[in-house]
C-alpha positions in Angstrom: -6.1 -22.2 -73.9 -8.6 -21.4 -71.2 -11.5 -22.7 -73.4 -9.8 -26.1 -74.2 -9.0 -26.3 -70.1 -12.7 -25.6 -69.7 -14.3 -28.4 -72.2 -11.3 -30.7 -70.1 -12.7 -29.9 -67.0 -16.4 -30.4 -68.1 -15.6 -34.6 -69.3 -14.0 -34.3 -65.9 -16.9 -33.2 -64.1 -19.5 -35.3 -66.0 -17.5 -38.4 -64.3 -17.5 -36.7 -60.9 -20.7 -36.6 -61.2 -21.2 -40.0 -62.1 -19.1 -41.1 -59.5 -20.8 -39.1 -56.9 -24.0 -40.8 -57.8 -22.7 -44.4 -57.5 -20.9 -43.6 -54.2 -24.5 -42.0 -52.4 -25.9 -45.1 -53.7 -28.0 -46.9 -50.0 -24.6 -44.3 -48.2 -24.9 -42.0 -45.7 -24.1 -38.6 -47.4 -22.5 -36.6 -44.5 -20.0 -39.0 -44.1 -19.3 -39.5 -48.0 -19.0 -35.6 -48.3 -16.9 -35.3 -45.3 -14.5 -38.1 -46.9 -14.5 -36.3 -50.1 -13.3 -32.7 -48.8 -10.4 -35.0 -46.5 -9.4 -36.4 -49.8 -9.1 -33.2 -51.7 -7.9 -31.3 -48.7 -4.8 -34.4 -48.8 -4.1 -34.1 -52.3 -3.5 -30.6 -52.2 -1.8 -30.2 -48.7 1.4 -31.5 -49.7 1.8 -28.9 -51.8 0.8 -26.2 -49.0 3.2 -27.5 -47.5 6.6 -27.6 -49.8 5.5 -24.2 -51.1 5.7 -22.6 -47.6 8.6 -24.6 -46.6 10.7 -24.8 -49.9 11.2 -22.9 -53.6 10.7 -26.5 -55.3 7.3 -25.1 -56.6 8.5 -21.4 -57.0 7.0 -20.2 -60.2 5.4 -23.4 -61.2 1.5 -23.9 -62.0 1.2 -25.9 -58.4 2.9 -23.3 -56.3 0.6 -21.8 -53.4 0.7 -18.1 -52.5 0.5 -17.5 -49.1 -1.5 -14.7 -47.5 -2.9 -13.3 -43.9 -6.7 -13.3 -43.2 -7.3 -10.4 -45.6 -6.8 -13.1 -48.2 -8.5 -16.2 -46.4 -11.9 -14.4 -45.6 -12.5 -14.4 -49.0 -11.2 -18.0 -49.0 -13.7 -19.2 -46.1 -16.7 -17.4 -47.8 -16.2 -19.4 -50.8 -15.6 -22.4 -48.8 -18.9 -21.6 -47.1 -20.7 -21.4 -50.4 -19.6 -24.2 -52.4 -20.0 -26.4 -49.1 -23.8 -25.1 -48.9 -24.2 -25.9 -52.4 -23.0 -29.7 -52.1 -24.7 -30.8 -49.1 -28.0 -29.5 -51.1 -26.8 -31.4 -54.1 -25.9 -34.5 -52.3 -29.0 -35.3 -50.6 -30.7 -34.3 -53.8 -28.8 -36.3 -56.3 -28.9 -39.7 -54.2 -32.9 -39.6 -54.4 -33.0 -38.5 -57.6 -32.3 -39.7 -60.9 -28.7 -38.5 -62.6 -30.5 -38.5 -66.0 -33.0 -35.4 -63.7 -30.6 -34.1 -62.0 -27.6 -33.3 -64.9 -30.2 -31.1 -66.8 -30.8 -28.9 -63.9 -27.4 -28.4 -63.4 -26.7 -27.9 -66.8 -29.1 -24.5 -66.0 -26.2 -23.1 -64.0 -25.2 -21.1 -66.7 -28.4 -18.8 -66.8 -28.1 -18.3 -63.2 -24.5 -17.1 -63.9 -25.9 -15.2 -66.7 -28.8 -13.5 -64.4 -26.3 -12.9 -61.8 -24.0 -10.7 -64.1 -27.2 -8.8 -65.4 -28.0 -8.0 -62.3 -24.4 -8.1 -59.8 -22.4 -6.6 -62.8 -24.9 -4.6 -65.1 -24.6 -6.6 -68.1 -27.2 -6.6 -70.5 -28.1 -9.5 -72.4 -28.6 -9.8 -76.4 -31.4 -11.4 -78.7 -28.9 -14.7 -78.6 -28.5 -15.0 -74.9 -32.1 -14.2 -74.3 -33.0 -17.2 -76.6 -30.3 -19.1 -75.0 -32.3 -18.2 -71.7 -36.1 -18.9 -72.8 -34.5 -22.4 -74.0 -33.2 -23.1 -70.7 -36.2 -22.1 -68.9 -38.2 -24.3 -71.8 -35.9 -27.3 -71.2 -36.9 -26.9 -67.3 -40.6 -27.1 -67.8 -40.8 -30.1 -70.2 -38.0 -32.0 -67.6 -40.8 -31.6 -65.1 -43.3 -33.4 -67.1 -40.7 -36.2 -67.9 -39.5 -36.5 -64.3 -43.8 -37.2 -63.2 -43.8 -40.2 -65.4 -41.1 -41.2 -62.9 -43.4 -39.9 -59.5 -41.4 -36.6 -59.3 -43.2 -34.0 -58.8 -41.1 -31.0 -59.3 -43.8 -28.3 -57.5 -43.9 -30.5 -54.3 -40.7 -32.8 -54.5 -37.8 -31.0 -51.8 -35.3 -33.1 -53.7 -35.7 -31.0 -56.8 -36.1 -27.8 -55.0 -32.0 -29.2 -53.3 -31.2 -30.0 -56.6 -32.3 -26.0 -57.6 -30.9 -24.5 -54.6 -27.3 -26.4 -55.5 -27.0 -25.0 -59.1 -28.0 -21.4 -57.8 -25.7 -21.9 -55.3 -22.9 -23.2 -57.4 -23.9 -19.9 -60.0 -23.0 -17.6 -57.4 -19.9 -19.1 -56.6 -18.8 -18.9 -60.2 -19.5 -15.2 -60.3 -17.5 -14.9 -57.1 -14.8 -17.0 -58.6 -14.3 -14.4 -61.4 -14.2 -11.9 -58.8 -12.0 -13.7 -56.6 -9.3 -14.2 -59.4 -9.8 -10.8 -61.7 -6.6 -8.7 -60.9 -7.4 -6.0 -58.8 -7.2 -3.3 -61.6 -10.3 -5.0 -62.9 -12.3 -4.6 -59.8 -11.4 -8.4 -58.6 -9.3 -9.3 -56.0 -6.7 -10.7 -57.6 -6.3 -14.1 -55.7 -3.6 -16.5 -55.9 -5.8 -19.8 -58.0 -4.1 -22.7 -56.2 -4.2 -20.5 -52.9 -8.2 -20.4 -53.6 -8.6 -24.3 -54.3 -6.1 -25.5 -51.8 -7.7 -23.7 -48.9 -11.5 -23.8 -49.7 -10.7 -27.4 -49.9 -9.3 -27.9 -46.2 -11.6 -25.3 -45.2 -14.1 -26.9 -46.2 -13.2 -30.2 -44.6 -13.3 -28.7 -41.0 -17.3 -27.3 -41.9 -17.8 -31.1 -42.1 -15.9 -32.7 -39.5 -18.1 -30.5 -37.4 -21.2 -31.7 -39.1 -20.3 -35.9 -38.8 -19.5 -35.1 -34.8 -22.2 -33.2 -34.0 -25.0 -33.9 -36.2 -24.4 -37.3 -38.1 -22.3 -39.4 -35.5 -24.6 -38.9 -32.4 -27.3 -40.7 -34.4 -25.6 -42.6 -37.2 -27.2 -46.1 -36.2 -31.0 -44.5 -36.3 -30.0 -43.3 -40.1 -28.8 -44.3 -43.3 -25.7 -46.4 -42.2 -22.5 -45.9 -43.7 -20.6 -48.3 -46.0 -17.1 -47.7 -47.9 -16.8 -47.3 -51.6 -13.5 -46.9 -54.0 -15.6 -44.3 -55.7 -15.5 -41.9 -52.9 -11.9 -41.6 -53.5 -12.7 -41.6 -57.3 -15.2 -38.3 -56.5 -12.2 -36.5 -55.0 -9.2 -37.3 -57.8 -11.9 -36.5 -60.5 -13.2 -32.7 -59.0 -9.8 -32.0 -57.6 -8.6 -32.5 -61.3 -11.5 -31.0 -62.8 -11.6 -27.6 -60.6 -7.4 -27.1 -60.7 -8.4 -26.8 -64.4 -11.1 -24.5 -64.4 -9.5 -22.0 -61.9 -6.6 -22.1 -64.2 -8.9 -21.2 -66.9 -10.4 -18.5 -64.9 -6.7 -16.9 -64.1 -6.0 -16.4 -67.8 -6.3 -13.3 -69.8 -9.4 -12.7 -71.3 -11.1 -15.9 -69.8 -14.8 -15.2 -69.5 -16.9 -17.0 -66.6 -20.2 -17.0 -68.7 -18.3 -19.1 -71.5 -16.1 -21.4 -68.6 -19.3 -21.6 -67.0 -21.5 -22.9 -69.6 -18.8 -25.2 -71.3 -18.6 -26.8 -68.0 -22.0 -27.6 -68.0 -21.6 -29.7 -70.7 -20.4 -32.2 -68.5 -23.9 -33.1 -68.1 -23.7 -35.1 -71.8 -21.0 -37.7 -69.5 -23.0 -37.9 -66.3 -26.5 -38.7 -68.9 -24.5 -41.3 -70.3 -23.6 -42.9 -67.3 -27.1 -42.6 -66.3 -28.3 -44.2 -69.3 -25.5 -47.0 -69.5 -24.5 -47.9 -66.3 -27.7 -46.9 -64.2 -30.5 -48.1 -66.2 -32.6 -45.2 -65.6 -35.6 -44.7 -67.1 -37.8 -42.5 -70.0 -34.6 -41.7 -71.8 -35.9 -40.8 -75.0 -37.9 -37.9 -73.3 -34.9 -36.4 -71.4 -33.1 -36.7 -74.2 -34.9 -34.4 -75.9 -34.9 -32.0 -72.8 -31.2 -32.4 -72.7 -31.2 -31.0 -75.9 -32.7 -28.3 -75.5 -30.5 -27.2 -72.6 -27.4 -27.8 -75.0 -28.8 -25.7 -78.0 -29.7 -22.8 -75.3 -26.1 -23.0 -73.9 -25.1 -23.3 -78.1 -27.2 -19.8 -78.0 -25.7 -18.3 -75.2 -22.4 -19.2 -76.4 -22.6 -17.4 -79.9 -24.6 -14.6 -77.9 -21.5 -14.0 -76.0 -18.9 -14.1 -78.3 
């Protein structure tokens, strides 16, 4: 079951991600980001609210588990790094190509599996370390296919935000397994719906902050801001894709190397849309790079069966 809610939450994802690129399109993106965490933090405040107030949701999949600031630190941290992770990956993917950046994201799951070698001892086997050099492969020849294009991955800070996003979003999946492993297992044993409610509204007072003080005093010297029905589109599709993958991760024997890298997948939609609906350019070449990163995640996949 938590596999099949991880491959649901990776076509998800893939049209988030499309979505996300169409709505940064000529937009400023603190204002788009801050819209997106208000969205998410509405869709998921009503039930906040009827689970404190009411049993309606008592012992259903949306009911949220309440809990002092022993629980919500851990909250707030994570809110703190997913937040740093997509104000890297905004400003990277609106000046970047999707059909660049999907591929680099679809690295996350090496990070995640570099993190547990090293945060929980694990030690990899012949399969993942293929499934590794792949990835690593897969990064080098995308660097040559992205200078065709002027992108200079050694000197380009877009692609270095783009990096910093997917390392970013690596350690926030091994923290999500720690968040949600029961405490017998060395986790903390989180409520998941108390995790994505929160973060969510959490998040969304980090960026009112940032539009007051940094983007409002100067919005009319900047990129200015324009409304587009896919900024609400961003919000329904993550919203729907991460309520699925934390209830992935709270299942028995769910494993965040395999969620992780399934998810990743989601990069096949978001090239697609890239290709189709964004016209981008050298396709043939990223394909082939795209490939790579799928047969390395197919190698870390059997490695970690």
């Amino acid at each position: 079951m938590w596999l099949i809610l991880a491959f649901m939450s990776a076509a998800l994802l893939g049209c988030y991600d499309s979505l996300k690129k169409q709505a940064l399109k000529s937009n400023a993106v603190i204002p788009v980001l801050f819209l997106n965490t208000l969205f998410s933090s509405l869709i998921f405040l009503p039930f906040i609210i009827l689970s404190a107030q009411s049993d309606c949701l008592d012992g259903t999949i949306l009911h949220v588990a309440e809990g002092g600031w022993e629980v919500h630190r851990y909250v707030l941290l994570k809110a703190l790094i997913v937040l740093s992770s997509w104000i890297l990956g905004y400003f990277g993917m609106k000046h970047l190509p999707l059909t660049i950046v999907g591929p680099i994201n679809a690295t996350r799951p090496v990070m995640v599996l570099v993190g547990a070698l090293l945060v929980f001892g694990e030690r990899l086997n012949v399969w993942q370390w293929i499934g590794v050099m792949l990835a690593v492969a897969s990064f080098l020849l995308l660097s040559r296919s992205g200078k065709k294009e002027g992108i200079d991955f050694k000197h380009d800070h877009w692609i270095y935000m783009i990096v910093g996003a997917a390392a970013l979003g690596a350690v926030s999946g091994l923290y999500d397994k720690y968040l949600m492993a029961p405490v017998s297992e060395g986790g903390v044993g989180l409520d998941r719906m108390l995790v994505q409610s929160w973060y969510n509204i959490y998040q969304c007072a980090m960026m009112l902050v940032m539009l007051v003080v940094l983007w409002w005093p100067k919005h009319k010297e900047t990129t200015p801001f324009h409304w587009s029905w896919s900024i609400l589109g961003v919000s329904l599709f993550l919203s729907t894709a991460d309520f699925m993958y934390f209830y992935s991760l709270s299942l028995p024997d769910a494993m965040i190397s395999i969620v992780s890298m399934v998810r990743r997948g989601s990069v096949v939609v978001s090239f697609l849309f890239g290709a189709w609906f964004f016209h981008e350019k050298n396709l043939k070449a990223k394909a082939f790079d795209l490939a790579l990163v799928l047969l390395g995640m197919l190698f870390l996949y059997i490695g970690s069966r």
